[in-house]
Each structure stands twice: as structure tokens, then as C-alpha cells.
C-alpha positions in Angstrom: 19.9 3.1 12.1 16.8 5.2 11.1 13.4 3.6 11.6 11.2 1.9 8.8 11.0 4.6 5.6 13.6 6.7 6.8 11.4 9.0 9.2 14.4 10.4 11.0 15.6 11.8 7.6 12.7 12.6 6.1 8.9 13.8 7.6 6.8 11.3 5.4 3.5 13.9 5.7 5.8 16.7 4.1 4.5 17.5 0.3 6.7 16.6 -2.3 6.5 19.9 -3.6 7.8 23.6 -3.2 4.8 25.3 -3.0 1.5 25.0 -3.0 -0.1 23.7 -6.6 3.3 23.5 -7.6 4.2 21.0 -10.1 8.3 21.9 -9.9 9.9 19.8 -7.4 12.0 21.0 -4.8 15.4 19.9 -4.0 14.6 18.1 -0.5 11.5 16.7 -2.5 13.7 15.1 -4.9 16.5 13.6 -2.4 13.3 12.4 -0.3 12.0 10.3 -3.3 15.9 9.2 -3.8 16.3 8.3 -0.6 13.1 6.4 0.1 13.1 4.2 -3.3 16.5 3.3 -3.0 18.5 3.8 0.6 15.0 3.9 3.1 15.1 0.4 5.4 14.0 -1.6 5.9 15.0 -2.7 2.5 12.2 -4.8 1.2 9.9 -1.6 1.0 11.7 -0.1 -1.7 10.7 -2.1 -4.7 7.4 -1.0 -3.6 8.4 2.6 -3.5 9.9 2.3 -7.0 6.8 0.8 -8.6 4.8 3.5 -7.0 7.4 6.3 -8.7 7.8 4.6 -11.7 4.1 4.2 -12.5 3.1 7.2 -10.7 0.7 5.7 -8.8 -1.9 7.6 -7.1 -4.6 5.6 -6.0 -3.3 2.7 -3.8 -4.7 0.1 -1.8 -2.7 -1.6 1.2 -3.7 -5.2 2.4 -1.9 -4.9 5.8 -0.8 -1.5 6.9 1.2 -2.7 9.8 2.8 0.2 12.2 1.9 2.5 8.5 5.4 3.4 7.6 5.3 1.8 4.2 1.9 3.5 4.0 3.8 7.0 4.4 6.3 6.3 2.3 4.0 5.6 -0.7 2.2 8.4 -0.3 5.6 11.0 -0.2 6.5 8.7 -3.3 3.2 9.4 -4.7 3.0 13.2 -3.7 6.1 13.6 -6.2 4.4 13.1 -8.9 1.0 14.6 -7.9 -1.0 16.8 -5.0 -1.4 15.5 -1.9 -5.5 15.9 -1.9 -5.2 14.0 -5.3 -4.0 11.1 -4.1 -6.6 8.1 -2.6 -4.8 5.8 0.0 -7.1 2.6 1.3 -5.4 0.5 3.7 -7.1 -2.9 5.3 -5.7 -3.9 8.7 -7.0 -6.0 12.0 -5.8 -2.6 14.0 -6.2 -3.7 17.4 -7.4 -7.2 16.2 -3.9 -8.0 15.4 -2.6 -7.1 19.0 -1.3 -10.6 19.5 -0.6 -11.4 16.4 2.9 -10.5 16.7 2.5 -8.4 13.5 3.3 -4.7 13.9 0.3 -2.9 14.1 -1.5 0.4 15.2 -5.2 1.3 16.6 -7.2 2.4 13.9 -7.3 5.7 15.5 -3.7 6.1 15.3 -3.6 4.8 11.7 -5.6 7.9 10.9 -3.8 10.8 12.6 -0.5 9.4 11.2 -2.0 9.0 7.3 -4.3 11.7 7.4 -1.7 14.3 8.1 0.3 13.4 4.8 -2.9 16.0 3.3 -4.1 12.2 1.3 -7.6 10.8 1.1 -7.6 8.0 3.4 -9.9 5.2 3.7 -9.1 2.4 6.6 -11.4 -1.1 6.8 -10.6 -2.7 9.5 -10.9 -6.5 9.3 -9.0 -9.5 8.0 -8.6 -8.9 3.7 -12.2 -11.0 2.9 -13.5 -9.8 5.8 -13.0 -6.5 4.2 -13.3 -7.2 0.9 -16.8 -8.9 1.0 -17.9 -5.2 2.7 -16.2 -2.7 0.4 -14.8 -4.1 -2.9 -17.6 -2.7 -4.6 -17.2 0.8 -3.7 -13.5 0.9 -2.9 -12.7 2.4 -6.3 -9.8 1.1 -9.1 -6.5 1.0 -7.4 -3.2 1.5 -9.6 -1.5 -0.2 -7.3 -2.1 -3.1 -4.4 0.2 -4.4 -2.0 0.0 -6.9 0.0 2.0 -7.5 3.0 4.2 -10.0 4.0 1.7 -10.7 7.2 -1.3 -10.8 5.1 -0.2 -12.9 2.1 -1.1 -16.2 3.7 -4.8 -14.9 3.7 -5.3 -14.9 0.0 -7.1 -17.8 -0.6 -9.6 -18.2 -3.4 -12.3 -16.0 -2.2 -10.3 -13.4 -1.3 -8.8 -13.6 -5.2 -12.4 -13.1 -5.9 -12.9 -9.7 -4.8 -9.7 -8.5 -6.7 -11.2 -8.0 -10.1 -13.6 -5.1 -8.9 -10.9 -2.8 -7.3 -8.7 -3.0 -10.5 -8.6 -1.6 -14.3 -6.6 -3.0 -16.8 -3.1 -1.4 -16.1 -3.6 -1.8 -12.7 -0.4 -4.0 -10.3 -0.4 -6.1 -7.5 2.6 -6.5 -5.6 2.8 -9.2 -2.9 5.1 -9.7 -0.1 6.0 -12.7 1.1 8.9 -13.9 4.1 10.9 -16.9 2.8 12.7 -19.2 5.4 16.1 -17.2 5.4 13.6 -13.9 6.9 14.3 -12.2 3.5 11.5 -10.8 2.0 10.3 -11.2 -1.8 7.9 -8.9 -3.5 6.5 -10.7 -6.5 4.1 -9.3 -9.2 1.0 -9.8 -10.5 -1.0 -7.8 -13.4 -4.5 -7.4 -14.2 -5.0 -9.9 -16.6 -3.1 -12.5 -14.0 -5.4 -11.2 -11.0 -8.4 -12.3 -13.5 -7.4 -15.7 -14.0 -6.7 -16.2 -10.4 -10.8 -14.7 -9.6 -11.6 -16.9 -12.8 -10.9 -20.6 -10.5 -12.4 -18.5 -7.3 -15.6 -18.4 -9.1 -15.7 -21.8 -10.4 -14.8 -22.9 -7.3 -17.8 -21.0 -5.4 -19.7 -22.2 -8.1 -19.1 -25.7 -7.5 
């Protein structure tokens, strides 16, 4: 069975692309988007992947980036549809915080070498989500596209929906995953104009 994303397949940090500035995809380019979006495992990471090809996402944010396999596979997702240096990758993660968690997790140096290879920009914050957020929501930039992970979906309380707003523009998507008691894992949806409403009762809360 290969590991999360499919590594033993497919090398993640490869381009999507033939050659350099080229906007033609190659053969091995195209079965590696196949393959990650709809045969990569585990299985709950695809719906991800598909949102990321479908929309052609290519500034994402991660809430959670775990042992960062997801985190590759979005970007070789993204890199199909643009360069690697073009792409913007933030992830927000306890790193070695989350050591007994029982999360998966790497050390925040580790998280680089692995996603920094892929030729992305990469940004991590370590921290819990409003831990992070409070610090760098401001300058983080508009996402396309914000996922949430399954470990890290418990921690969006009302403040935390609060910070939302300023990392999105108006076709922006959030994606959440959350574990339901069978150990399957559902990714639900939000959009912009949901996100809003949810930062909307944050505010009148802190407010009040």
C-alpha cells in the first residue's frame, strides 16, 4: 500500500511540467494529477485535490499540515496548472507542539525541507489556528483555497471564524475536514459569503 499522496508512485516536489516555463503538460504530469485526485490514499485527501484542480488553485492555506503529505500533493495538483515559483503555500501547525497530541506531525524544520523542495513559496506559522491567526491574518495574503484538517477542526471557535474574512476574496473556498464516529472522514464546504456570516456572530459576540 503506498504511503499518504501516493509518494511511492509519484515524487510530490517534481514539476508538473515538461520543461521549464512550459505550459504543455507532460505525460507523467498528467497521470500524476490522475492519480493523486482520484486513486492517491488515503482517500479522504482527494476531494481536496480535485477542488484544488478544478479551481486551479494557486494560493492555498493549510490549517494543520500534519506529516505534509496533503501539503505535497496540493501543490503537484496545483503545479499542473501553473509554475511552481507561482504558487503561495501557507500552512499553520503546532510542529513539535503537537508531539503528544497523537496527531501526525513534523518539526517545523522538516516541514520546510520537504515543501520547499516542491520549488513553491512556503510560509509555515507555527501555533494553534488563533494563535496564528491573531499574528498573521493581516498579512497572510487571499487564499483560493483553505483546508482545514480533520485534527484542527475542533479549534474553530468564534474567534478563530473571525480572522477568516481577511485571508479570503470573494471566490475564495474553505474546505473542512472533519472524523465522524465510524473513522470516515467528511470534507464539507464553505464559501466566502458563508465564512462572512460565520465572522459576522464572532464579532457580535466579541462585541458583547
Amino acid at each position: 500500500m503506498p504511503p499518504a499522496g501516493g509518494a511511492a508512485v509519484f515524487d510530490h516536489r517534481k514539476p508538473c511540467r515538461d520543461q521549464e516555463g512550459s505550459t504543455r503538460l507532460s505525460t507523467i504530469a498528467r497521470l500524476r494529477c490522475f492519480f493523486l485526485t482520484h486513486l492517491s490514499l488515503p482517500s479522504s485527501n482527494r476531494p481536496v485535490y480535485q477542488t484544488v484542480r478544478k479551481r486551479k488553485s494557486r494560493a492555498i492555506l493549510e490549517i494543520g499540515v500534519g506529516n505534509a503529505q496533503r501539503a505535497l500533493g496540493m501543490i503537484a495538483v496545483a503545479s499542473c496548472a501553473w509554475p511552481p515559483s507561482s504558487i503561495r503555500y501557507t500552512g499553520i501547525d503546532l510542529f513539535e507542539a503537537g508531539t503528544d497530541s497523537g496527531r501526525p506531525h513534523l518539526s517545523l524544520k522538516e516541514a520546510h525541507r520537504l515543501l520547499r523542495a516542491t520549488g513553491a513559496v512556503v510560509r509555515l506559522v507555527p501555533g494553534s489556528p488563533l494563535d496564528a491567526l491573531r499574528q498573521t491574518a493581516n498579512n497572510i495574503g487571499p487564499a483560493d483555497l483553505i483546508v482545514v484538517s480533520q485534527w484542527l477542526a475542533s479549534a474553530l471557535n468564534p474567534e478563530v471564524w473571525f480572522y477568516f474574512p481577511r485571508m479570503m476574496h470573494a471566490d475564495s473556498l474553505v474546505l473542512i475536514q472533519k472524523s465522524e464516529a465510524s473513522g470516515r472522514i467528511k470534507t464539507g464546504r464553505l464559501s466566502a459569503d458563508q465564512v462572512r456570516q460565520l465572522a459576522g456572530r464572532a464579532s457580535w459576540q466579541r462585541a458583547a
